[in-house]
PQR file with spaces between the fields and no chain letter, atoms N, CA, C, O and H, PARSE charges and radii, in Angstrom:
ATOM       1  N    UNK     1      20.663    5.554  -13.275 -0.4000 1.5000
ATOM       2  CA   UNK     1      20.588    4.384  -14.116 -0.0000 2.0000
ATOM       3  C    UNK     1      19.416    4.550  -15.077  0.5500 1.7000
ATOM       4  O    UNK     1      18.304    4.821  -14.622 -0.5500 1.4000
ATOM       5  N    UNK     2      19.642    4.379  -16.560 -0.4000 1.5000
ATOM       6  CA   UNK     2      18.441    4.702  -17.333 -0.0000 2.0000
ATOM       7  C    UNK     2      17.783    2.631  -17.229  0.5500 1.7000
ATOM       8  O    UNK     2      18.281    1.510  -17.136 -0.5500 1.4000
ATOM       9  H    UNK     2      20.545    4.158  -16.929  0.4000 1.0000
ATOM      10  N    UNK     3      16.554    3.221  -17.321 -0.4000 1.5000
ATOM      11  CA   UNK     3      15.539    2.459  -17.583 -0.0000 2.0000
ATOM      12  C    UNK     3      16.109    1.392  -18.624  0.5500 1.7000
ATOM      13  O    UNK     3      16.210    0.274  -18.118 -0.5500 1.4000
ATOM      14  H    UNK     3      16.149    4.132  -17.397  0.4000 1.0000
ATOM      15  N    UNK     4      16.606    1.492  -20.299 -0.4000 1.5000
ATOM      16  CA   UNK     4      17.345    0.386  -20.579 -0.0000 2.0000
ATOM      17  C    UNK     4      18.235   -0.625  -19.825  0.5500 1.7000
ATOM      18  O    UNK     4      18.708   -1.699  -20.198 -0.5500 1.4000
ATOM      19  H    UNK     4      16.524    2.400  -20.710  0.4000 1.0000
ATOM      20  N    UNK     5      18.311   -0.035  -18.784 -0.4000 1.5000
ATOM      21  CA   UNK     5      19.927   -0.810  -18.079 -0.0000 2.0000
ATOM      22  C    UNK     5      19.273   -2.163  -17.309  0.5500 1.7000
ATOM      23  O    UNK     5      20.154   -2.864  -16.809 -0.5500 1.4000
ATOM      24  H    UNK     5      17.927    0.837  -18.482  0.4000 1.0000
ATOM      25  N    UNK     6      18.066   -2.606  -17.140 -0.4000 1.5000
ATOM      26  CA   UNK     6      17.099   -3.266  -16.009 -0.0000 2.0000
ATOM      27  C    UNK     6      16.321   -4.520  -16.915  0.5500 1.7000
ATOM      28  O    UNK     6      15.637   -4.438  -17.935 -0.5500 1.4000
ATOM      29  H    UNK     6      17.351   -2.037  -17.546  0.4000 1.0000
ATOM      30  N    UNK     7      16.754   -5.787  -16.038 -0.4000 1.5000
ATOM      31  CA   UNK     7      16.297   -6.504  -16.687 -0.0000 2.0000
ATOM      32  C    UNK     7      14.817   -6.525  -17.065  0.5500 1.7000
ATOM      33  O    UNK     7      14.148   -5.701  -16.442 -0.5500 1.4000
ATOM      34  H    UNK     7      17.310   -5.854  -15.210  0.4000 1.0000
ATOM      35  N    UNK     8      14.096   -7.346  -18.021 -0.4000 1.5000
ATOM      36  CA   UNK     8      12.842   -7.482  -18.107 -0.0000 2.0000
ATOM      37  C    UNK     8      12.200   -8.620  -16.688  0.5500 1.7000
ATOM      38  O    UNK     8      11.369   -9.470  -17.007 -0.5500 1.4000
ATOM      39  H    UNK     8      14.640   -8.015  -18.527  0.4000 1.0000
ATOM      40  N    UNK     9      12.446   -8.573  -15.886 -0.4000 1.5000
ATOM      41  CA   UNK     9      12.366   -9.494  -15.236 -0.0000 2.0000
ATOM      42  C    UNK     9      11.680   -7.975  -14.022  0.5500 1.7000
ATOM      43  O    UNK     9      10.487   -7.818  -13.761 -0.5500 1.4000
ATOM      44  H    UNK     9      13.121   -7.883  -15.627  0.4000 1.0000
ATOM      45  N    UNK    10      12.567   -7.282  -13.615 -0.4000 1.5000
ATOM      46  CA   UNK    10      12.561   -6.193  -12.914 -0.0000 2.0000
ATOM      47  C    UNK    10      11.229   -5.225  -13.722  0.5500 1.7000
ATOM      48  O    UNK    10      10.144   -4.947  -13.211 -0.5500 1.4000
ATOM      49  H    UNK    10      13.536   -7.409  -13.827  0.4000 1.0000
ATOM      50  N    UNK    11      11.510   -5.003  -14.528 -0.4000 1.5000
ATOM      51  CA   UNK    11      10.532   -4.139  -15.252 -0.0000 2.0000
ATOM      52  C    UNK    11       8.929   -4.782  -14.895  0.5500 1.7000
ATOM      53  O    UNK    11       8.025   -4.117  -14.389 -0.5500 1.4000
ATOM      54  H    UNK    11      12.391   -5.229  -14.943  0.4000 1.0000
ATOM      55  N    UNK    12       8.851   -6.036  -15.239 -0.4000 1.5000
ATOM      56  CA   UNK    12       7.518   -6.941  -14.823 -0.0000 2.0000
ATOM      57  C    UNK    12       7.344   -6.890  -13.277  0.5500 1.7000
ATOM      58  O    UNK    12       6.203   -7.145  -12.892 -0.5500 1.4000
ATOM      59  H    UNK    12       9.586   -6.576  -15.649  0.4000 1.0000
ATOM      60  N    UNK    13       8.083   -6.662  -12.516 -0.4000 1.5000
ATOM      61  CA   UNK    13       7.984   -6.607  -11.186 -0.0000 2.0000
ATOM      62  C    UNK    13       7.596   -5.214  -10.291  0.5500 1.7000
ATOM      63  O    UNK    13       7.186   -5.042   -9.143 -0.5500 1.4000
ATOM      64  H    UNK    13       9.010   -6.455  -12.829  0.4000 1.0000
ATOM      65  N    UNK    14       8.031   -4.076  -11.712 -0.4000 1.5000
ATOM      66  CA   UNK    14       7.726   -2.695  -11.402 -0.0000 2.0000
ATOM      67  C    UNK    14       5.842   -2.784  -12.489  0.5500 1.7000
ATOM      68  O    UNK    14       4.750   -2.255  -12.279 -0.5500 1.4000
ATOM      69  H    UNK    14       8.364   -4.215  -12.644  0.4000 1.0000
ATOM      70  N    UNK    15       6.141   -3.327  -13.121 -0.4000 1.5000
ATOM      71  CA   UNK    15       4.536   -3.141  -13.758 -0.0000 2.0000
ATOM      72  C    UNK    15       3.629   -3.743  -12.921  0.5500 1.7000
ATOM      73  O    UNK    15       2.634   -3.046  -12.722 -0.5500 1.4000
ATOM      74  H    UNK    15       7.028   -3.757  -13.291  0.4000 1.0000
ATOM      75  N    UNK    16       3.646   -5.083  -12.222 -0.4000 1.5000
ATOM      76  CA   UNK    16       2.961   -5.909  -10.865 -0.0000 2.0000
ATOM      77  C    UNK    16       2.424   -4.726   -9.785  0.5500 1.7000
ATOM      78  O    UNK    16       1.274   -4.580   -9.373 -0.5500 1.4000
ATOM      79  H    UNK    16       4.454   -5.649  -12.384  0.4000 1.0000
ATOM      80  N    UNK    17       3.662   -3.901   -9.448 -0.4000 1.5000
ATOM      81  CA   UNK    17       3.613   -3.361   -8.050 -0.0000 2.0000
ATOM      82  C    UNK    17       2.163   -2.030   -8.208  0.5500 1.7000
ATOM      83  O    UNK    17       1.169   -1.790   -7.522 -0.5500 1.4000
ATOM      84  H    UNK    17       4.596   -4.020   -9.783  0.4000 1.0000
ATOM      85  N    UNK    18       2.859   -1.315   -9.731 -0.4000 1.5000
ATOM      86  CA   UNK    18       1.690    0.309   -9.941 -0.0000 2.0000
ATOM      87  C    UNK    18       0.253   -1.080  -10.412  0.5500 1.7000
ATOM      88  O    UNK    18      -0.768   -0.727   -9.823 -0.5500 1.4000
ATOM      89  H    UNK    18       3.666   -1.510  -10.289  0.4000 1.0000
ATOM      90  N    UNK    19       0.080   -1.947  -10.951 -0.4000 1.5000
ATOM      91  CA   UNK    19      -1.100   -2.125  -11.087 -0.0000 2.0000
ATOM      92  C    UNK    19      -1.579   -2.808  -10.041  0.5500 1.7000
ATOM      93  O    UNK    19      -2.783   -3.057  -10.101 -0.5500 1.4000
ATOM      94  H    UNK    19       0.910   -2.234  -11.430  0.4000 1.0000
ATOM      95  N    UNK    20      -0.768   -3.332   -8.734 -0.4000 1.5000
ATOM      96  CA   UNK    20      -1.703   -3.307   -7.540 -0.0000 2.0000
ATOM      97  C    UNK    20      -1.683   -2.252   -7.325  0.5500 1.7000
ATOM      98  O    UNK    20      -2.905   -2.110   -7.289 -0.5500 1.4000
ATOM      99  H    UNK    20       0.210   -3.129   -8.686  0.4000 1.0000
ATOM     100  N    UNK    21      -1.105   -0.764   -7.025 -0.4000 1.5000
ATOM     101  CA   UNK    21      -1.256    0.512   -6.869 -0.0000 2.0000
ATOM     102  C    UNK    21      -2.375    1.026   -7.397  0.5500 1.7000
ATOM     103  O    UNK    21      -2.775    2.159   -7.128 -0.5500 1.4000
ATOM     104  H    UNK    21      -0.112   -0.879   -7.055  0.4000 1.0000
ATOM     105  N    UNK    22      -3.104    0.020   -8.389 -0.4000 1.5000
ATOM     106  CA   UNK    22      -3.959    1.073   -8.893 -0.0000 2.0000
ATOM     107  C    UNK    22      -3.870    1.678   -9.828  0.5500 1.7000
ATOM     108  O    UNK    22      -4.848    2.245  -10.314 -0.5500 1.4000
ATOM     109  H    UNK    22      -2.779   -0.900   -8.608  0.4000 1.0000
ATOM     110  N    UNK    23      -2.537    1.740  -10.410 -0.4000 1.5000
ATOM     111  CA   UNK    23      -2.551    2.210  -12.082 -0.0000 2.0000
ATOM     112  C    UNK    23      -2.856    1.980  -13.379  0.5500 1.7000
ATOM     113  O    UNK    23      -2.214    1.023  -13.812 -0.5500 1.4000
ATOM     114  H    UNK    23      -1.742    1.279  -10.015  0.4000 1.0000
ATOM     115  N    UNK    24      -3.373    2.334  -13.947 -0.4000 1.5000
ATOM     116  CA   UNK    24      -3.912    2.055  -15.269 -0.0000 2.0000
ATOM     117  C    UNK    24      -2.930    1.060  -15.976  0.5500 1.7000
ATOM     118  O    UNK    24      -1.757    1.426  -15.899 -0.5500 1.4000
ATOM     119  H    UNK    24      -3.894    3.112  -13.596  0.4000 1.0000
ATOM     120  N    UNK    25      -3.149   -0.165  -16.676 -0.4000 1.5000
ATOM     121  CA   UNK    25      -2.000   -0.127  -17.509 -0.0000 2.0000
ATOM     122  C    UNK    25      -1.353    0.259  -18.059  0.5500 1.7000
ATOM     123  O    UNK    25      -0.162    0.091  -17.797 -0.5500 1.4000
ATOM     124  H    UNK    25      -4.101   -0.462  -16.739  0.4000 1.0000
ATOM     125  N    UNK    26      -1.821    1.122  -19.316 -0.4000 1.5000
ATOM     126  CA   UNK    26      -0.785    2.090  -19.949 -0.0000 2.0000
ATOM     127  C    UNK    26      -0.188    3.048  -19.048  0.5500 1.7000
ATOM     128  O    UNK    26       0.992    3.192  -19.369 -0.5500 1.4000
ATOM     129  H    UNK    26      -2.789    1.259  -19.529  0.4000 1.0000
ATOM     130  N    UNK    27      -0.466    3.689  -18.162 -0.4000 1.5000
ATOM     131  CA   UNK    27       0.414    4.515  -17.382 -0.0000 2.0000
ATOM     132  C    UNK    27       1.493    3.007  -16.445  0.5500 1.7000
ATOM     133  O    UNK    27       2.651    3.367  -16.236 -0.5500 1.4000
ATOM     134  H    UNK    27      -1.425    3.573  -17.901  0.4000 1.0000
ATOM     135  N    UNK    28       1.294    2.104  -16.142 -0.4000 1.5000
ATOM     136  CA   UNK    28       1.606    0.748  -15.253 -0.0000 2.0000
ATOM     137  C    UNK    28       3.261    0.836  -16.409  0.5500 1.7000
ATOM     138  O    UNK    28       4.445    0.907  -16.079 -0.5500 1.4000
ATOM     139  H    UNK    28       0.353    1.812  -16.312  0.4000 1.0000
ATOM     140  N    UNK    29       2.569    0.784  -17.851 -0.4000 1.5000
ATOM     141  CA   UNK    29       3.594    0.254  -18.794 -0.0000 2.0000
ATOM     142  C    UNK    29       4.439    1.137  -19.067  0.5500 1.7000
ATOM     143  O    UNK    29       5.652    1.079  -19.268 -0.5500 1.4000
ATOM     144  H    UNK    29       1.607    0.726  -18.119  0.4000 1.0000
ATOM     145  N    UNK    30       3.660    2.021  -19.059 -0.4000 1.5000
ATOM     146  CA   UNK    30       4.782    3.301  -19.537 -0.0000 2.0000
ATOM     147  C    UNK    30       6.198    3.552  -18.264  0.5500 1.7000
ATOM     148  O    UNK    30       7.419    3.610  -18.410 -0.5500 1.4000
ATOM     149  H    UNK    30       2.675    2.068  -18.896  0.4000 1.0000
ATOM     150  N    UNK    31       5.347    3.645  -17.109 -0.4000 1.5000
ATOM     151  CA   UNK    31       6.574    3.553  -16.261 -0.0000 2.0000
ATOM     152  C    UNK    31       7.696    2.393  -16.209  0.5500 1.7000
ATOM     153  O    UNK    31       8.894    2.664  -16.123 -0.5500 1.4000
ATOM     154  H    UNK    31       4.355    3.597  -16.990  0.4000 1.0000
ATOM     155  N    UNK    32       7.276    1.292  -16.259 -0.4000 1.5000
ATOM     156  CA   UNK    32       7.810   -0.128  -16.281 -0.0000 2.0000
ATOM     157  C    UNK    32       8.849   -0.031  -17.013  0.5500 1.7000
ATOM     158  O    UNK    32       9.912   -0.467  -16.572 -0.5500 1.4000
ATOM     159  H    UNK    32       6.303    1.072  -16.328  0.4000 1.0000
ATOM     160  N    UNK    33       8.776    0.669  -18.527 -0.4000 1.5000
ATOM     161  CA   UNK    33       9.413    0.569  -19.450 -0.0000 2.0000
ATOM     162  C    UNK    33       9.158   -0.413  -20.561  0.5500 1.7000
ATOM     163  O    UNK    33       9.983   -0.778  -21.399 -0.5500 1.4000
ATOM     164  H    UNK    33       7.912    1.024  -18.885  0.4000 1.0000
ATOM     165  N    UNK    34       7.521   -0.904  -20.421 -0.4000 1.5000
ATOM     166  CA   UNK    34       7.283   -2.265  -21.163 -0.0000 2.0000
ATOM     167  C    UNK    34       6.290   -1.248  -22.174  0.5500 1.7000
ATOM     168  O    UNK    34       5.817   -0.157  -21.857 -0.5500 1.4000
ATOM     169  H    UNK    34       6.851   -0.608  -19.740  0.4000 1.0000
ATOM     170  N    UNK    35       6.141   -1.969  -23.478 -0.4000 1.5000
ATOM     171  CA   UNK    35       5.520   -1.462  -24.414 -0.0000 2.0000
ATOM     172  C    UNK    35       4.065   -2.106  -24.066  0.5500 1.7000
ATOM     173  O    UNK    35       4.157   -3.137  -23.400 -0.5500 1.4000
ATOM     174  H    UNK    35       6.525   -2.855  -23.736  0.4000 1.0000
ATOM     175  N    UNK    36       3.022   -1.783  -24.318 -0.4000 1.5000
ATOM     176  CA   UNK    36       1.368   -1.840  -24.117 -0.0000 2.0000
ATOM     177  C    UNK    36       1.826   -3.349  -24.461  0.5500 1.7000
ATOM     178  O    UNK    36       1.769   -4.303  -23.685 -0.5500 1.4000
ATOM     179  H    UNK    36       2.947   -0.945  -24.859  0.4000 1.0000
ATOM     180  N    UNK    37       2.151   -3.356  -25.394 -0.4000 1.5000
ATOM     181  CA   UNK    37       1.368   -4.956  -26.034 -0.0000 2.0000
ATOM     182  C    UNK    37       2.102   -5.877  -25.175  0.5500 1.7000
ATOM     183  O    UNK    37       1.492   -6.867  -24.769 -0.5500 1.4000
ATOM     184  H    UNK    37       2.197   -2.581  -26.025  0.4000 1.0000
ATOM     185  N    UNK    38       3.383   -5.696  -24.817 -0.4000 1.5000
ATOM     186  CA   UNK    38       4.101   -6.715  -23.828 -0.0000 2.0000
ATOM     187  C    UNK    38       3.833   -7.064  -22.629  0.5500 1.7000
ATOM     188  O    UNK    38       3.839   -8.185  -22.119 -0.5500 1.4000
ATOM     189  H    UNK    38       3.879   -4.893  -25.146  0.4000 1.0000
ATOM     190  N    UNK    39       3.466   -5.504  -21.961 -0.4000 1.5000
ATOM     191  CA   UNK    39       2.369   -5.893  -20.840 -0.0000 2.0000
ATOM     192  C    UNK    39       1.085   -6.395  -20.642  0.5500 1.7000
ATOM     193  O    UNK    39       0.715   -6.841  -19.556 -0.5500 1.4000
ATOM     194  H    UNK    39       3.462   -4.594  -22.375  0.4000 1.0000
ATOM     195  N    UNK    40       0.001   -6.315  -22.195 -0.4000 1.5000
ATOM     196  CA   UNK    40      -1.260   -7.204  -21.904 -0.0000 2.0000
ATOM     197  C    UNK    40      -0.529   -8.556  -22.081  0.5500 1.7000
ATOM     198  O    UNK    40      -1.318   -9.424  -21.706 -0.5500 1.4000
ATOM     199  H    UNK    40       0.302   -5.953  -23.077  0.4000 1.0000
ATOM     200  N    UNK    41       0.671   -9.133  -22.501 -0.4000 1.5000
ATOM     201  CA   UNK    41       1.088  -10.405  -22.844 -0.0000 2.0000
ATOM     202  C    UNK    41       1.486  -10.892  -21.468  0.5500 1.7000
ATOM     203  O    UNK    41       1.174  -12.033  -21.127 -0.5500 1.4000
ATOM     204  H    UNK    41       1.312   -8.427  -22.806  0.4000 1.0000
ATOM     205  N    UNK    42       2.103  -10.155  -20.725 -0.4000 1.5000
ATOM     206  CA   UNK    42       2.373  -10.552  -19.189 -0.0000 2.0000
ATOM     207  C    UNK    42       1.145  -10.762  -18.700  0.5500 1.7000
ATOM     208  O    UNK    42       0.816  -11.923  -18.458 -0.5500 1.4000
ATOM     209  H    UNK    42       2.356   -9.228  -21.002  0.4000 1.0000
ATOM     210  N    UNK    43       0.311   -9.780  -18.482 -0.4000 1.5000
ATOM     211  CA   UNK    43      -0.942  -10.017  -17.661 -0.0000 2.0000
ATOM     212  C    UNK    43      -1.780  -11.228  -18.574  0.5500 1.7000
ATOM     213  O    UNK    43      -2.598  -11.727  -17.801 -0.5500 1.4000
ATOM     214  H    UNK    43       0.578   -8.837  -18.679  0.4000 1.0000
ATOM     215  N    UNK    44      -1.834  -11.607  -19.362 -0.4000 1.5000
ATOM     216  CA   UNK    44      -2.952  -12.652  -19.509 -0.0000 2.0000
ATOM     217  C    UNK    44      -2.240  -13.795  -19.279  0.5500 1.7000
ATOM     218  O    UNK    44      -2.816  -14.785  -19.730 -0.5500 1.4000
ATOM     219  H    UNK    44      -1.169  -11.202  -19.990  0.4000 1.0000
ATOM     220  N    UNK    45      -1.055  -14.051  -18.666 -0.4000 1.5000
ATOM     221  CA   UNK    45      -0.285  -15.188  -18.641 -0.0000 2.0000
ATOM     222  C    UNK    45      -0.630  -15.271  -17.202  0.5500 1.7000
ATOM     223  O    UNK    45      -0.191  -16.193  -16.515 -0.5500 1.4000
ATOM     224  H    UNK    45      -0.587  -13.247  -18.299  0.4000 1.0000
């Protein structure tokens, strides 16, 4: 299943999990499939 196929809902739930893991954001986002700026927009919410 490519990464387009997944809601944004899922994607925020895979960016949650690596940055309790410990991952950097940009590496957090890059996996997620979320662009930098969408993920500092999640996290300051």
């Amino acid at each position: 299943m490519s990464i387009t196929h997944i809601t944004t809902s899922k994607k925020i739930e895979v960016l949650l999990r690596l940055l309790k893991n410990n991952e950097t954001l940009e590496v957090a986002s890059s996996k997620a499939g979320l662009s930098l700026a969408k993920s500092s927009e999640i996290i300051a919410k």
